[in-house]
C-alpha positions in Angstrom: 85.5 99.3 110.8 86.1 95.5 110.3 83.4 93.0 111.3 83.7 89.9 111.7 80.6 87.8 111.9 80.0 84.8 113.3 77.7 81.6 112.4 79.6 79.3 115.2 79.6 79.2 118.8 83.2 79.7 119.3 84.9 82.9 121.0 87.4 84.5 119.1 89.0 87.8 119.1 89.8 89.9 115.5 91.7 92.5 115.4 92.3 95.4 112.7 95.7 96.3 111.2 96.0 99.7 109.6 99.3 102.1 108.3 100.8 98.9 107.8 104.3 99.2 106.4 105.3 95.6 106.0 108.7 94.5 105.2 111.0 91.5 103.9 111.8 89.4 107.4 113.6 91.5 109.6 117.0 91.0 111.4 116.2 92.5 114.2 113.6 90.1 114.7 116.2 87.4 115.1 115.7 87.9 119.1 111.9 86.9 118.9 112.4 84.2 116.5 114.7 82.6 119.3 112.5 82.8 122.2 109.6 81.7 119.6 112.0 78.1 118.9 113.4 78.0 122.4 109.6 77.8 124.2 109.0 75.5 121.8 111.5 73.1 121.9 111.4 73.2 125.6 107.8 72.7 125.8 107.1 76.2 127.3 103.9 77.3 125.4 100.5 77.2 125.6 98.5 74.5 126.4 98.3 72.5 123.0 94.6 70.6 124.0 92.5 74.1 123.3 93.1 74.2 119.5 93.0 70.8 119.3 89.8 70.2 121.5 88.1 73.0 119.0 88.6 71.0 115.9 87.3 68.2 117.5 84.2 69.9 118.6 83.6 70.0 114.9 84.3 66.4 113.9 88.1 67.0 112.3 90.9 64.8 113.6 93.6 67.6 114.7 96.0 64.7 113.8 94.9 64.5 110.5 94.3 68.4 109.9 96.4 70.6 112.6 95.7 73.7 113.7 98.5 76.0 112.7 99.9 76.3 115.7 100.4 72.8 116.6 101.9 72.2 113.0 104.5 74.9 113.4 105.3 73.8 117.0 105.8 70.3 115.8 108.3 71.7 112.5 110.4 73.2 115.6 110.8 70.7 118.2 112.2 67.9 114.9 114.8 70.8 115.1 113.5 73.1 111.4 114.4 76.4 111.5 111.9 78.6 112.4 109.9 80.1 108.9 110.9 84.0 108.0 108.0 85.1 105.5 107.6 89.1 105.9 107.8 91.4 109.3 104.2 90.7 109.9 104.0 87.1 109.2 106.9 86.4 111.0 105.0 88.4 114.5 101.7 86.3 113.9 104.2 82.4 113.6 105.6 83.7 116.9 103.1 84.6 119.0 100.9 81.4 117.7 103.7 78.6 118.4 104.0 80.2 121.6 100.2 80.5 122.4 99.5 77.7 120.8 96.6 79.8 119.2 96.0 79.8 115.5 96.3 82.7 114.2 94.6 84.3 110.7 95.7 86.8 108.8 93.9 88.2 105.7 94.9 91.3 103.7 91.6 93.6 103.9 92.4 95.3 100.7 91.8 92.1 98.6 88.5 91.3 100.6 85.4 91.1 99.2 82.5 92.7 100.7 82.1 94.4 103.9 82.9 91.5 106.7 84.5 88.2 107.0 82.7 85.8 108.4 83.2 82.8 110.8 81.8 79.4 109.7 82.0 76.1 108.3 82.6 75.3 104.7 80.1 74.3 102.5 80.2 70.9 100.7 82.5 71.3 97.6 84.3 75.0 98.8 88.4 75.0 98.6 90.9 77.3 98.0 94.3 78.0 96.9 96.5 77.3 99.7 99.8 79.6 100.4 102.3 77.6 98.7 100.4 74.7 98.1 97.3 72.7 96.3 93.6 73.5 97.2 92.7 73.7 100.5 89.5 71.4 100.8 87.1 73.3 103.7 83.6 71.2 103.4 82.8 70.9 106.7 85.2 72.5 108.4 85.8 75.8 110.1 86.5 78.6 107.9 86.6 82.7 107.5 85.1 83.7 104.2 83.9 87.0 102.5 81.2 87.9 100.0 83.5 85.2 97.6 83.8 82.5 99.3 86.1 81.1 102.0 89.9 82.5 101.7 91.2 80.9 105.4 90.8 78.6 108.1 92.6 77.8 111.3 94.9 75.0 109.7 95.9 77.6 106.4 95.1 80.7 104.6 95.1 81.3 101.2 96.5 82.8 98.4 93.9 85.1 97.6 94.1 87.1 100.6 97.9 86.9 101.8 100.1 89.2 103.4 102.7 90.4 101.2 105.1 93.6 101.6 102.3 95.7 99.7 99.4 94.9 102.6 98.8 98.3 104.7 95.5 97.4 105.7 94.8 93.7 107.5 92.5 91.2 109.6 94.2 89.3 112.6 92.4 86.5 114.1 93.1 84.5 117.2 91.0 81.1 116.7 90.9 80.9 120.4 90.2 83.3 123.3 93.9 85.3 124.8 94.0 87.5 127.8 94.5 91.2 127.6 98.3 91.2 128.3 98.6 88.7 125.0 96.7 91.1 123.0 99.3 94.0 124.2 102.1 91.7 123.6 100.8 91.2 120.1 100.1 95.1 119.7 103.5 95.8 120.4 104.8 93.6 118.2 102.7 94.9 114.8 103.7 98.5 115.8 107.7 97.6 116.3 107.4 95.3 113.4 104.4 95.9 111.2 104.8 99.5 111.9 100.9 99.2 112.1 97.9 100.8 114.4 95.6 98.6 116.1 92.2 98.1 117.3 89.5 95.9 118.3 87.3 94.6 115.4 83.2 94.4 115.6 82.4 90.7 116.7 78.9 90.2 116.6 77.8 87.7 118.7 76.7 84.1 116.8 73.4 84.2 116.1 
């Protein structure tokens, strides 16, 4: 069972993907990807302050680094298109523009070790960045394994991204949802992930 530990006083709920069969983007997926840019163009999404407020409980200006939720809601409301990546990745962008939650995801297969853990970067830790340079994380909050950090709530990495061969995965909500957000997002890996789901071990901060 995945476990997620954490060294920070912040509540977060992980959950584990299994039986994954993740595809190319979907077209049948075209109806949530317009409710996803509609409630966010119209302002009807979750309240943007939380994920903000929680980098700012750690000294980080969210208008310097932005959570990936308020990134993405930003990219829709100047009118870009909405970004199609796989059947799973494209359920996790949705549900966090319209939560305005970050979301993690992090392919379990290419962990290393036997939990992630929830804390902040060390001086001089980075990582490859999906699609981009390193990803400085000194001082900042951060998932990592027995490697070394491979995500935070601003961008994940290479190392451990979610391509069409992940069957087995991590999803973490940076911030606390209600129960009926967590069905909503359950219904949505096993329609579009084709996945199982359940709860990950989150030991409380010690």
């Amino acid at each position: 069972m995945l476990t997620i530990r954490s060294e920070l006083d912040i509540e977060v709920l992980a959950l584990e993907l299994h039986e994954l069969e993740v595809t190319e983007p979907r077209e049948d997926f075209e109806l949530e990807v317009a409710r996803a840019t509609q409630a966010a163009r119209s302002g009807d999404v979750g309240d943007t302050g939380r994920a903000r407020a929680l980098y700012r409980r750690f000294g980080i200006d969210p208008t310097r680094v932005r959570p990936s939720s308020d990134a993405l809601l930003r990219r829709l409301k100047k009118g870009e298109q909405f970004p199609r990546v796989n059947s799973l990745v494209d359920v996790a962008n949705s549900m966090s523009v319209q939560l305005q939650v970050p979301v993690g995801l992090y392919d379990l297969e290419k962990i290393s070790g036997e939990e992630l853990v929830l804390r902040l970067g060390n001086e001089g830790e980075s990582y490859t960045g999906i699609g981009k340079e390193r990803v400085n994380v000194a001082g900042r909050i951060c998932i990592a394994d027995a490697i070394g950090p491979c995500g935070n709530p601003s961008s994940d990495s290479a190392r451990t991204m979610i391509t069409t061969d992940t069957e087995h995965a991590a999803w973490i909500y940076f911030l606390p949802v209600t129960d009926e957000e967590v069905d909503r997002t359950a219904e949505l890996i096993a329609v579009f992930g084709r996945g199982l789901v359940r709860m990950a071990a989150t030991p409380a901060a010690q």
